[in-house]
MDTraj code that builds the backbone (N, CA, C; nanometers):
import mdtraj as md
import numpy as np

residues = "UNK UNK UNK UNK UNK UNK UNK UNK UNK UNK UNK UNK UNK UNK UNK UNK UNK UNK UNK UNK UNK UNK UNK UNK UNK UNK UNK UNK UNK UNK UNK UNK UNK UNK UNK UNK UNK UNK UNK UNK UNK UNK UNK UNK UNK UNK UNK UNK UNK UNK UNK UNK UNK UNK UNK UNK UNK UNK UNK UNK UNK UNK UNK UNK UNK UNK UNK UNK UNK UNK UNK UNK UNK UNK".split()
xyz = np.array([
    [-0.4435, -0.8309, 2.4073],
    [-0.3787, -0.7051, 2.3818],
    [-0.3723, -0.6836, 2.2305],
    [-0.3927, -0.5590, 2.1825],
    [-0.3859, -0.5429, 2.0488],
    [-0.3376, -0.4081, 1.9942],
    [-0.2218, -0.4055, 1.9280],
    [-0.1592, -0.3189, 1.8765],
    [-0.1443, -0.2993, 1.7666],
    [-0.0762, -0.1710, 1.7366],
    [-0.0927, -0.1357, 1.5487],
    [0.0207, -0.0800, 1.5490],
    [0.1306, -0.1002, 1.3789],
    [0.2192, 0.0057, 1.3899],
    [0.1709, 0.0420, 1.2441],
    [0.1689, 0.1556, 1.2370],
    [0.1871, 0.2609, 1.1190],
    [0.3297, 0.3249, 1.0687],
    [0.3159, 0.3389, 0.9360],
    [0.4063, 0.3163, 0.8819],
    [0.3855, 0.4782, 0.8004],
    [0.4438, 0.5951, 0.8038],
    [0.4171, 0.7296, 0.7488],
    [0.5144, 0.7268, 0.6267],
    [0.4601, 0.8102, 0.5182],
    [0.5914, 0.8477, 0.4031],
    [0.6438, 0.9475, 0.4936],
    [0.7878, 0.9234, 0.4311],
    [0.8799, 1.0370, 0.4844],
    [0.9055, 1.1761, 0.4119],
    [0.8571, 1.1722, 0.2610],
    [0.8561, 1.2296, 0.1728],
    [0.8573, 1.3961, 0.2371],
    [0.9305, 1.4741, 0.2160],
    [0.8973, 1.6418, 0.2749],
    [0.9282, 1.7020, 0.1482],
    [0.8784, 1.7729, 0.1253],
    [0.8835, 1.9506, 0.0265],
    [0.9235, 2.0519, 0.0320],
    [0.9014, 2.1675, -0.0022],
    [0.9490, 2.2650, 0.0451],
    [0.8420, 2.3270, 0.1385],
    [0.7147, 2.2677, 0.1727],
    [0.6619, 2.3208, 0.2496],
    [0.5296, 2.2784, 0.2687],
    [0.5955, 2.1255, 0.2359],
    [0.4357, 2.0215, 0.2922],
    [0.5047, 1.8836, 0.2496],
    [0.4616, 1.8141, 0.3002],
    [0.4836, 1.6511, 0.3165],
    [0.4008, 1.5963, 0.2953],
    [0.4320, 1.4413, 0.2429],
    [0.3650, 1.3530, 0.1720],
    [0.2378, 1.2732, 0.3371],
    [0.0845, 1.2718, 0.2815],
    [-0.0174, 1.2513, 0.4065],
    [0.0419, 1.1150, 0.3990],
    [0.0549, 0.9959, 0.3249],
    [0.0513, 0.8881, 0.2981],
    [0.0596, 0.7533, 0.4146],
    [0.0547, 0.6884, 0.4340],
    [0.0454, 0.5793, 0.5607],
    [-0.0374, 0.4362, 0.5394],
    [0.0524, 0.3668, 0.6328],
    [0.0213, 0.2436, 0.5490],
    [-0.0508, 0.1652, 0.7308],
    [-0.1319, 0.1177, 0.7745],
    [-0.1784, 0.0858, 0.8359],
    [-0.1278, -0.0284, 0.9142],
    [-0.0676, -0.1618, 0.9697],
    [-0.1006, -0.2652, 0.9693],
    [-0.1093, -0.3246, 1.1370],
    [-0.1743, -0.4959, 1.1639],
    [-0.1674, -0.5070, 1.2555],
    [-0.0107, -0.5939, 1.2943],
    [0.0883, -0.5486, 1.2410],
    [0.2488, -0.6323, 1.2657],
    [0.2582, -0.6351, 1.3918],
    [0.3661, -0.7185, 1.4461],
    [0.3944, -0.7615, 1.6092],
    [0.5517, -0.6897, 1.5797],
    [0.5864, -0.6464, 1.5153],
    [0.7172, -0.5746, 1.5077],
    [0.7646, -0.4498, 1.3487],
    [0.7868, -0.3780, 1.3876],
    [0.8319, -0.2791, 1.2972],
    [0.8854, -0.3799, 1.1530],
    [0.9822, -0.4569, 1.1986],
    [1.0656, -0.5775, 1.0963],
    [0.9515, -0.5653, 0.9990],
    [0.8443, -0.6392, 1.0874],
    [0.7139, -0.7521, 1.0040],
    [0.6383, -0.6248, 0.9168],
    [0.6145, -0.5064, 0.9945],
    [0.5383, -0.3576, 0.9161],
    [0.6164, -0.3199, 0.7966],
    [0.7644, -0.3226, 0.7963],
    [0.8022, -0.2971, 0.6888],
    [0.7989, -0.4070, 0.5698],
    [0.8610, -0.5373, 0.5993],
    [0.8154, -0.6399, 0.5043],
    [0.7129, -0.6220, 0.4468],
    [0.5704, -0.6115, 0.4962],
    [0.4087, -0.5893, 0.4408],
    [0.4371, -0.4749, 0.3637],
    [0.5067, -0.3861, 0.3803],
    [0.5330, -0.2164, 0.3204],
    [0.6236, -0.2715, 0.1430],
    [0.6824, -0.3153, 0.1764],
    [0.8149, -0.3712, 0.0668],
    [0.6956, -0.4143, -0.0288],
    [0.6025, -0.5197, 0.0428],
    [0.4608, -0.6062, -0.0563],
    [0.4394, -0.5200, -0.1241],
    [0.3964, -0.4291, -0.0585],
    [0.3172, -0.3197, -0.1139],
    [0.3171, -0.1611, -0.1905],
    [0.4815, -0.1986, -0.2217],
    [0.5378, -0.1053, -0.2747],
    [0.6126, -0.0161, -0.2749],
    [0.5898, -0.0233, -0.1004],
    [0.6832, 0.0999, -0.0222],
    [0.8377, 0.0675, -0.0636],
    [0.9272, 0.1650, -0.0300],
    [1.0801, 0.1826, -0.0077],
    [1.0712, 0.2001, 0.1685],
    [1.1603, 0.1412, 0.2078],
    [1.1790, 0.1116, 0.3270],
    [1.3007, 0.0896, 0.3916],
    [1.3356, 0.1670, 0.4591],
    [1.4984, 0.1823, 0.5219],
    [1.5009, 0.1970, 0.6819],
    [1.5970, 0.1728, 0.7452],
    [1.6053, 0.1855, 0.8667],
    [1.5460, 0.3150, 0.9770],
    [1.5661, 0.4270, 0.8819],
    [1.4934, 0.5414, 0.9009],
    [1.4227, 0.6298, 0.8684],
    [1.3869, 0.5596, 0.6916],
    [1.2993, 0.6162, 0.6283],
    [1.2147, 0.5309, 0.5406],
    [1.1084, 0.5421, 0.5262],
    [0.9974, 0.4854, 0.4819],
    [0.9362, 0.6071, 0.3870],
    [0.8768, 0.5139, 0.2300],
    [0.8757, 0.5946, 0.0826],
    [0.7283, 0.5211, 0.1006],
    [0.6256, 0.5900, 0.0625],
    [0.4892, 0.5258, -0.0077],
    [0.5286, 0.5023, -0.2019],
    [0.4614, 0.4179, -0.2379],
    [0.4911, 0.4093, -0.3789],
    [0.4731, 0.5035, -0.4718],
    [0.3459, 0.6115, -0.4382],
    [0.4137, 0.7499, -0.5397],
    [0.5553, 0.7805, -0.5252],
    [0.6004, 0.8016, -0.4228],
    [0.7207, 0.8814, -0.3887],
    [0.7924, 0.7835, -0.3966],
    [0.7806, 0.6857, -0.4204],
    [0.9236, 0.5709, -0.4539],
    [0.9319, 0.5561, -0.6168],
    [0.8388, 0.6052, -0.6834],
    [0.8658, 0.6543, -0.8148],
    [0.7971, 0.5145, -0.9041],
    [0.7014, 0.4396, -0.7907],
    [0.5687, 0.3383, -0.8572],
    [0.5202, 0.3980, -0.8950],
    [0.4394, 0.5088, -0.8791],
    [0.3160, 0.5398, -0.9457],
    [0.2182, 0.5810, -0.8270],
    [0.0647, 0.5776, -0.8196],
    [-0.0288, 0.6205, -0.7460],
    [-0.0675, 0.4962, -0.6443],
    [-0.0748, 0.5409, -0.5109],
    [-0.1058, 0.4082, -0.4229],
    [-0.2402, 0.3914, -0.3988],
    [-0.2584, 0.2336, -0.4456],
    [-0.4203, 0.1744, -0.4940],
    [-0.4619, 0.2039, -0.3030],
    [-0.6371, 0.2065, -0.3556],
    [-0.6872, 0.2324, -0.2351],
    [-0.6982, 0.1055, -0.0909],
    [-0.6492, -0.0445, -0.2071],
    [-0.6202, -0.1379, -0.0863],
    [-0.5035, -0.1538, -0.0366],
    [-0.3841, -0.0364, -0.0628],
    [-0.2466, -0.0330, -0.0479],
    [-0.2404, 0.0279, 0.1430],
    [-0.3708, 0.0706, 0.1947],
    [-0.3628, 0.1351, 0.2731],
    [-0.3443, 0.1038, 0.3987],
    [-0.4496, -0.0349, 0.4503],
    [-0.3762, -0.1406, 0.5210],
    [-0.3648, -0.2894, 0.5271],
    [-0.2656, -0.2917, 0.5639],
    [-0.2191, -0.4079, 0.5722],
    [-0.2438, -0.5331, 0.6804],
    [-0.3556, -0.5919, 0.6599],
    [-0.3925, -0.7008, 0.7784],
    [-0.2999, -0.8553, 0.7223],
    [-0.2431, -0.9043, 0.8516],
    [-0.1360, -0.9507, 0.8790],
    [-0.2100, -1.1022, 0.9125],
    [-0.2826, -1.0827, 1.0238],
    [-0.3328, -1.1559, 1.0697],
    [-0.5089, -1.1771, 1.0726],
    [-0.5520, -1.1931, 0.9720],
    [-0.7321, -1.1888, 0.9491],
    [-0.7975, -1.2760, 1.0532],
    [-0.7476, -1.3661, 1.1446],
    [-0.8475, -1.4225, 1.2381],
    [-0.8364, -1.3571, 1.4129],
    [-0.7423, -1.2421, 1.3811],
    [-0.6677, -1.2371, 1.5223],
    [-0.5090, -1.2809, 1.5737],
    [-0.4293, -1.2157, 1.6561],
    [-0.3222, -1.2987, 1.6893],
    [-0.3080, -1.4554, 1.7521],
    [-0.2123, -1.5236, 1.7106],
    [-0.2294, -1.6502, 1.7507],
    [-0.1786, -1.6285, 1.9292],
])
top = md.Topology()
chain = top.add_chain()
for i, resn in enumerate(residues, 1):
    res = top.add_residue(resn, chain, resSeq=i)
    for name in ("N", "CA", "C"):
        top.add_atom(name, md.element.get_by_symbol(name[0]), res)
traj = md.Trajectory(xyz[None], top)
């Protein structure tokens, strides 16, 4: 079985929102946000920041996902 959780900025405007998303293969939201924190994100119980919008700067193009597990789940 193989699952993915994605991880969206929450970022909104006055009339468009941030595309941003962080990919990974985590076995729990917990573990998706930890990898997110790595990687720059702001991360809260109900909201999730990509690192532009957390006030890092521009998110590098390997910021996008996050592999957890490179051989497969154990």
């Amino acid at each position: 079985m193989s699952a993915r959780i994605t991880l969206h900025c929450n970022t909104v405007w006055r009339e468009s929102a941030c595309a941003h998303q962080l990919l990974t293969d985590a076995r729990t939201v917990e573990e998706a946000r930890a990898a997110a924190r790595a990687r720059g994100w702001r991360t809260a119980e109900d909201d999730d920041f990509c690192p532009g919008c957390s006030g890092l700067g521009p998110q590098p193009a390997d910021a996008v996902v996050a592999v957890l597990y490179p051989g497969g789940r154990p």
